[in-house]
VOPAGU-2260 file (C-alpha; in pm, 1 decimal, decimal comma):
REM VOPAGU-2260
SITE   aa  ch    i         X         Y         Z
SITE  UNK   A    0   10119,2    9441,2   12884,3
SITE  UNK   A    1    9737,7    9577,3   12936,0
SITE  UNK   A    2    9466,5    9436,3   12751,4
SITE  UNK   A    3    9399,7    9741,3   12561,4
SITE  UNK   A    4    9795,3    9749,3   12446,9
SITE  UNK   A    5    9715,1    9361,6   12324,8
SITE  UNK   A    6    9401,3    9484,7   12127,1
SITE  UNK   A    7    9588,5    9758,7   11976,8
SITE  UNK   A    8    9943,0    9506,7   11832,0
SITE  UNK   A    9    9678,8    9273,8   11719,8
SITE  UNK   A   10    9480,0    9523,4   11542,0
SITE  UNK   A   11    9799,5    9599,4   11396,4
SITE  UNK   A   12    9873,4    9323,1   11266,1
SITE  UNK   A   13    9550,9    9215,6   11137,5
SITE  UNK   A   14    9472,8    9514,0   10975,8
SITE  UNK   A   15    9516,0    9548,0   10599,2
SITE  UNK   A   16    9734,6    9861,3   10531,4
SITE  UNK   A   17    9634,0   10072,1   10233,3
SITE  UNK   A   18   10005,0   10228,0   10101,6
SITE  UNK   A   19   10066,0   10513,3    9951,9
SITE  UNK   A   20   10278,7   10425,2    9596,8
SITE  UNK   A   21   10473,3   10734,0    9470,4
SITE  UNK   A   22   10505,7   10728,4    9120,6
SITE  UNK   A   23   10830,7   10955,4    8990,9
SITE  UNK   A   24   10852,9   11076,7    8658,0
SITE  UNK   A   25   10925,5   11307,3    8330,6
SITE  UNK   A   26   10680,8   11626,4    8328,3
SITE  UNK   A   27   10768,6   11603,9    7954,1
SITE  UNK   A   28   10789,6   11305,2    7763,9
SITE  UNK   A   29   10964,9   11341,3    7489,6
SITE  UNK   A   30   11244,9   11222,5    7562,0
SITE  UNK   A   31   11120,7   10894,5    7708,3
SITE  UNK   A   32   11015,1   10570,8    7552,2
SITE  UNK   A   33   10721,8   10505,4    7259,6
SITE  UNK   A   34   10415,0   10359,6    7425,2
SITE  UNK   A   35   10501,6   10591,2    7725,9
SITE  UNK   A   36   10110,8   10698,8    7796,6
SITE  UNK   A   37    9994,8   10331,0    7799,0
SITE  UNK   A   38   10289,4   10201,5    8031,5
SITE  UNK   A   39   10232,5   10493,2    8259,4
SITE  UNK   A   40    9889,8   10449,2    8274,3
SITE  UNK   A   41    9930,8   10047,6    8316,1
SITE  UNK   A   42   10118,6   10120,6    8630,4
SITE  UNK   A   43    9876,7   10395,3    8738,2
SITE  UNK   A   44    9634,6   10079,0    8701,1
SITE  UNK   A   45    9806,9    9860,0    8857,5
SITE  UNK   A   46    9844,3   10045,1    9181,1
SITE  UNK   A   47    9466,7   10059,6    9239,6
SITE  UNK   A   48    9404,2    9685,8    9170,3
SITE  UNK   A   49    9681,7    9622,2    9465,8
SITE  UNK   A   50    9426,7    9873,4    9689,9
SITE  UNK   A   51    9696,9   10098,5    9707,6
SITE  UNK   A   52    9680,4   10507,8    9728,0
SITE  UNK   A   53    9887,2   10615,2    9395,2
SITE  UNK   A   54   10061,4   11002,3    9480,4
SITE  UNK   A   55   10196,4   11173,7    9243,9
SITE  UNK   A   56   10318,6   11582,9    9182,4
SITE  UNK   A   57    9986,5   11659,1    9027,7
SITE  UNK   A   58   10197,5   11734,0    8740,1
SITE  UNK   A   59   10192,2   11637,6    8371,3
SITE  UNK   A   60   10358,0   11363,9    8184,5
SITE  UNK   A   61   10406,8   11045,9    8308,3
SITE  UNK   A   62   10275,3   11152,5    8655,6
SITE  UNK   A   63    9934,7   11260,3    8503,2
SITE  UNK   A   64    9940,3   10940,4    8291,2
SITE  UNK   A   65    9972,6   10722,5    8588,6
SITE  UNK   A   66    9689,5   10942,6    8741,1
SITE  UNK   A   67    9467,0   10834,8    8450,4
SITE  UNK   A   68    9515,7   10446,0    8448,6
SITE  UNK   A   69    9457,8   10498,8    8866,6
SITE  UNK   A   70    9145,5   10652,7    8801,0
SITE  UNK   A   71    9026,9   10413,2    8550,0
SITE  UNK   A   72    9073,8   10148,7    8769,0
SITE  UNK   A   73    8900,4   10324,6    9050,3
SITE  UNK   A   74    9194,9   10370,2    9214,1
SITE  UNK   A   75    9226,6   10694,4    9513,2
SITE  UNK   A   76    9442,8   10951,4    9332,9
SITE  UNK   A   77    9631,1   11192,1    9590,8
SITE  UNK   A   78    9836,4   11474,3    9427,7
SITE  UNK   A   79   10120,4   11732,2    9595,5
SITE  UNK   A   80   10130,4   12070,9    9438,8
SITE  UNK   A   81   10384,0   12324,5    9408,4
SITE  UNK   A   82   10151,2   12589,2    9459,5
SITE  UNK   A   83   10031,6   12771,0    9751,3
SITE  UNK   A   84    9659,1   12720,7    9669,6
SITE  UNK   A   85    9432,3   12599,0    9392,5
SITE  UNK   A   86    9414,3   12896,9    9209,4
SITE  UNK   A   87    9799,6   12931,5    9212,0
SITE  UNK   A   88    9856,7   12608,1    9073,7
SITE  UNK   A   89    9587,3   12615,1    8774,4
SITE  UNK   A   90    9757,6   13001,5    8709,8
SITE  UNK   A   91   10086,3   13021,5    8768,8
SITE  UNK   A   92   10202,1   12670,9    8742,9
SITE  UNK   A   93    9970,3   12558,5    8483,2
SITE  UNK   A   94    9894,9   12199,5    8631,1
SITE  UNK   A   95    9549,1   11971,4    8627,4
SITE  UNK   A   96    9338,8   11937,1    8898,3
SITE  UNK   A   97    9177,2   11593,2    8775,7
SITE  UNK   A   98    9168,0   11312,9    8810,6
SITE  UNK   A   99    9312,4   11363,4    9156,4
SITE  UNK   A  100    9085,9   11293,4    9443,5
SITE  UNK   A  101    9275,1   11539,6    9700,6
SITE  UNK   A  102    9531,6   11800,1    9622,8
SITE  UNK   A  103    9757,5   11912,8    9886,8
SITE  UNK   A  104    9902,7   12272,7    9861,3
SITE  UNK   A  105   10248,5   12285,6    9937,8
SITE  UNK   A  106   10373,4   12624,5    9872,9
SITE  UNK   A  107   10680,7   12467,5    9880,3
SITE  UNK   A  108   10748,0   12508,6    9522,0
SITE  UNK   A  109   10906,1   12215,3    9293,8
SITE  UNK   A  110   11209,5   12152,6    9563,2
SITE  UNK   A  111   11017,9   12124,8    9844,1
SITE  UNK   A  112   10759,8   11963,5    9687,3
SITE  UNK   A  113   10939,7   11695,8    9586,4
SITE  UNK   A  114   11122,5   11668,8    9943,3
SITE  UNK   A  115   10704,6   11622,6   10102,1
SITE  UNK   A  116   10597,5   11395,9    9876,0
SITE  UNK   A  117   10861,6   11146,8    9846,9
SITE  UNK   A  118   10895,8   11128,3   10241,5
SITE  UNK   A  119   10486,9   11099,0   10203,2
SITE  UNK   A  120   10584,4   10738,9   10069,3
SITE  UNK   A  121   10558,6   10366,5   10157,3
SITE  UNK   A  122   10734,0   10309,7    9805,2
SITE  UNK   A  123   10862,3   10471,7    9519,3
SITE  UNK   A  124   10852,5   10367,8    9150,8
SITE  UNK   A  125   11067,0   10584,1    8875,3
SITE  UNK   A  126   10932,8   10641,2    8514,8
SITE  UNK   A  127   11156,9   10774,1    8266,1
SITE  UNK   A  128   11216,8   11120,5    8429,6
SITE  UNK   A  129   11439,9   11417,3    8409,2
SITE  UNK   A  130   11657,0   11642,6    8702,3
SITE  UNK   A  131   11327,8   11656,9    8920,9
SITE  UNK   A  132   11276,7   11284,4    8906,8
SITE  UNK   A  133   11646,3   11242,8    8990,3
SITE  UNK   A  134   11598,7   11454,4    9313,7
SITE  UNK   A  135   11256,7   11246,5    9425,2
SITE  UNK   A  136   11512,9   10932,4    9366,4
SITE  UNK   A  137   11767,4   11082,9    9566,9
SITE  UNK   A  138   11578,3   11156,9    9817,6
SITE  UNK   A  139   11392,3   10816,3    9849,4
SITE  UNK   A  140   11755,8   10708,0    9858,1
SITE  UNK   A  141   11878,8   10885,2   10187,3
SITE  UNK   A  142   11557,1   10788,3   10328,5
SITE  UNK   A  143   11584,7   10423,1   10266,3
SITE  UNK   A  144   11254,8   10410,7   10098,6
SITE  UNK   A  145   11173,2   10097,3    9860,9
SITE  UNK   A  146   11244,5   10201,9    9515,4
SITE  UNK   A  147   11158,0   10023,9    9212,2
SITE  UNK   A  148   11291,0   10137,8    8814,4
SITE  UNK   A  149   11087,4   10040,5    8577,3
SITE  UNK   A  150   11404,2   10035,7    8317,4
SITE  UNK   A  151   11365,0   10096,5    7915,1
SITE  UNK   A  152   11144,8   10393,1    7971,6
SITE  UNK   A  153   11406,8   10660,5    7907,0
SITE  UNK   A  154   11558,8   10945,1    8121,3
SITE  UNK   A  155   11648,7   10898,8    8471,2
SITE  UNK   A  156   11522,3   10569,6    8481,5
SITE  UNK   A  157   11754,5   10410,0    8225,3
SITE  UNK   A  158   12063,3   10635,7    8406,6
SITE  UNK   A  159   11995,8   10511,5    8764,9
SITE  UNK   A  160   12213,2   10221,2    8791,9
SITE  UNK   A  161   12542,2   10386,4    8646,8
SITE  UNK   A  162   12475,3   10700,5    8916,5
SITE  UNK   A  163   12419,0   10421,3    9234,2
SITE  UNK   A  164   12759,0   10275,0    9143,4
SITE  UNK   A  165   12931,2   10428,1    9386,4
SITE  UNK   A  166   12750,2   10430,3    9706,2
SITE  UNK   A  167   12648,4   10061,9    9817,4
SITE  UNK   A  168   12483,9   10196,0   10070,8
SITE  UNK   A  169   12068,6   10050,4   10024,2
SITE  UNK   A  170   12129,4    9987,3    9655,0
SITE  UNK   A  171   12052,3    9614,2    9681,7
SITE  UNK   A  172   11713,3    9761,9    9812,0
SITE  UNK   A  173   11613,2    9891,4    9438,3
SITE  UNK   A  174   11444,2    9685,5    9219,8
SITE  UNK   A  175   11530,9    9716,4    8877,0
SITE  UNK   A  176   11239,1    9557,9    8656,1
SITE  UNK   A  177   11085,3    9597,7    8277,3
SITE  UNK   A  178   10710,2    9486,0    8321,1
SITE  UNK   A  179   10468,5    9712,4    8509,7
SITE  UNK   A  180   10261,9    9439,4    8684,1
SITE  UNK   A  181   10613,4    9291,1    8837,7
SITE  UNK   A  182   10728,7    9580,4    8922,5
SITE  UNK   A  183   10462,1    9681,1    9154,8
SITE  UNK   A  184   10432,0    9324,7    9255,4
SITE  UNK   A  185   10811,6    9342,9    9355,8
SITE  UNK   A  186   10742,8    9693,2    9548,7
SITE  UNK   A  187   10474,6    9575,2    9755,3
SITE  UNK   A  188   10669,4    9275,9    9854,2
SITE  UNK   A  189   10918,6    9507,4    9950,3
SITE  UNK   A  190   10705,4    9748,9   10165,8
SITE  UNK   A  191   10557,7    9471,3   10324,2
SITE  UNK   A  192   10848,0    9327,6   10432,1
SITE  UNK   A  193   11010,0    9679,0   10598,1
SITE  UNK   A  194   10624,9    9699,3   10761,5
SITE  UNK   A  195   10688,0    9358,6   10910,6
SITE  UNK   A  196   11002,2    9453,1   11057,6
SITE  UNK   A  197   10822,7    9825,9   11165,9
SITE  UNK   A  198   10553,9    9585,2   11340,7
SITE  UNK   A  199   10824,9    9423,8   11534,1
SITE  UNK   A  200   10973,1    9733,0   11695,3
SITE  UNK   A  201   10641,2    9857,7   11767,5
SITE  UNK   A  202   10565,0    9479,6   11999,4
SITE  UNK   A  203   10908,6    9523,0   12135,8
SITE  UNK   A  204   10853,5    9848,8   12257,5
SITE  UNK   A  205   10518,1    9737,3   12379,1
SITE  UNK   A  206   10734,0    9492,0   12618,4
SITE  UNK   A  207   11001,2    9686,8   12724,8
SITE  UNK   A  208   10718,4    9891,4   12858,9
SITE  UNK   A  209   10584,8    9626,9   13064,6
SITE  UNK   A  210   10916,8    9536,2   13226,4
SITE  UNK   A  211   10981,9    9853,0   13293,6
């Protein structure tokens, strides 16, 4: 191993990641849970005391909520957009532009947007939610991502564990949890974990190329 493929493991290691928490949830909340604002913006808050980057669908609801309690907390607010540009998604999708600190233009529509975003992710957390928060699940699923429910906020999120019946596969990977603070505490412990393990490829492949 060269001395400049040491620095760069170490550095690795050393270095204190920033993640990038996706937070999942209903556009429209009326079918979700009383207090739904505060609990989505508690989590939104909670995100950028941990230092971590809080994406969202620079949508409305619960995702905008979150937005809120990241921004209030001085948090780094990154949101994926439907539209094809800015003026597409204050106009033909109707969505805010604050508080988000960068907005990236998809074009990809909902679908394709949620496909981007969610692959985007260190993490995942689910809020209450409807069909497009079941897709952004979904897909966190087949990708293995860490998920965490935050359970008795309605919608999708109080549905998840009869749907993940069925296929074992990962499901001991989601967290299932009712307070805010846990919950993120319980997804970062998670993502930390997987980056431990990502660390350890990364040294082994460092040595097979130095006995090769």
């Amino acid at each position: 191993m060269s001395l400049n493929q040491s620095f760069k493991i170490k550095k690795m290691k050393h270095k204190k990641e920033k993640y990038e928490i996706v937070v999942s949830g209903a556009a429209h909340t009326s079918h979700c849970c009383q207090g739904i604002r505060e609990i989505s913006k508690e989590i939104g808050r909670e995100i950028a005391r941990q230092k971590c980057n809080l994406v969202t669908g620079a949508t409305t609801g619960v995702p905008y909520f979150v937005a809120l309690g990241c921004a209030e907390a001085g948090g780094f607010n990154i949101g994926f957009s439907p539209a094809v540009s800015e003026k597409a998604h204050l106009k033909s999708y109707k969505l805010p532009l604050a508080p988000f600190d960068v907005v990236i233009y998809t074009g990809a529509d909902y679908t394709g947007r949620n496909v981007t975003m969610t692959k985007s992710a260190d993490g995942v957390i689910i809020v209450c939610g409807r069909m497009g928060t079941l897709h952004e699940f979904v897909t966190a699923f087949e990708l293995q991502k860490p998920i965490a429910v935050l359970e008795g906020t309605g919608g999708m999120a109080d549905r998840i564990k009869d749907i993940i019946v069925g296929p074992h596969r990962g499901v001991r990977k989601i967290i299932f949890e009712k307070d805010p603070k846990k919950l993120v505490d319980k997804l970062l412990a998670q993502i930390k974990k997987e980056k431990r393990s990502n660390n350890s490829i990364v040294t082994k492949q460092y040595g097979r190329r130095k006995r090769g």
